[in-house]
Phi, psi and omega in degrees: 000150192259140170349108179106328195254127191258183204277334183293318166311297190278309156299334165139039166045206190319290219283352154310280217293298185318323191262322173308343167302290197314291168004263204301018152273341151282331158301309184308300170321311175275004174234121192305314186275340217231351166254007157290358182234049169230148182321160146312328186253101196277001187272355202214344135296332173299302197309327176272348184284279171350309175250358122332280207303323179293312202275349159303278158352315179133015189269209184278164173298005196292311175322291191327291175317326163261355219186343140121228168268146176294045171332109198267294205313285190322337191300296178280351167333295180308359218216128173261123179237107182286171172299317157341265180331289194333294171335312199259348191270321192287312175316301178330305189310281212320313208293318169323298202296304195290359154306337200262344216103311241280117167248158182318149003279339185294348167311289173288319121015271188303325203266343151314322179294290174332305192297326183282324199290335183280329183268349143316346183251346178308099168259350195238117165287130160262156194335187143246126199268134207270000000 
């Protein structure tokens, strides 16, 4: 990576980022347990995931400028996310990443990120079963 460049940058900006959303919202869209706790309307979380995500990376600011800071737990407060769910949102992701491409080293970069960020987000455990 060149001096300076940040991942947003070095992977290919918007047009990256906009189709690794879509991906993985299809993936979300196509698993039955892990798209009951996400709203109906899926248009208005991609679109704040898309620009999180740029502006995570080094892109522009647009999340930041409309939404302030992501208090990400709060965000996901409403939403019960079990070690399951983690699971099945983090598997998406990854599987996301490597569809769009993302090559090393931001491969492992991002998917490092996903992994401490997904599980960061775990609020409800289940019982344990006999």
């Amino acid at each position: 990576m060149a001096e300076n460049q940040t991942v947003f940058d070095a992977i290919g900006g918007k047009p990256t980022f906009r189709n690794l959303v879509d991906i993985f919202y299809a993936k979300v869209e196509a698993d039955e347990k892990l798209r009951a706790i996400f709203p109906d309307d899926l248009e208005p979380g991609k679109e704040w995931q898309y620009l999180f995500l740029m502006q995570y990376w080094g892109g522009p600011h647009e999340y930041g400028d409309q939404r302030g800071h992501p208090r990400l737990r709060m965000r996901h407060a409403p939403y019960t996310i079990t070690p399951d769910l983690r699971d099945r949102w983090l598997q998406h992701m990854l599987d996301a990443i490597d569809e769009v491409g993302i090559e090393e080293p931001h491969r492992t970069t991002m998917r490092d990120y996903f992994e401490r960020g997904a599980t960061f987000m775990i609020n409800r455990f289940e019982p344990p079963t006999e």
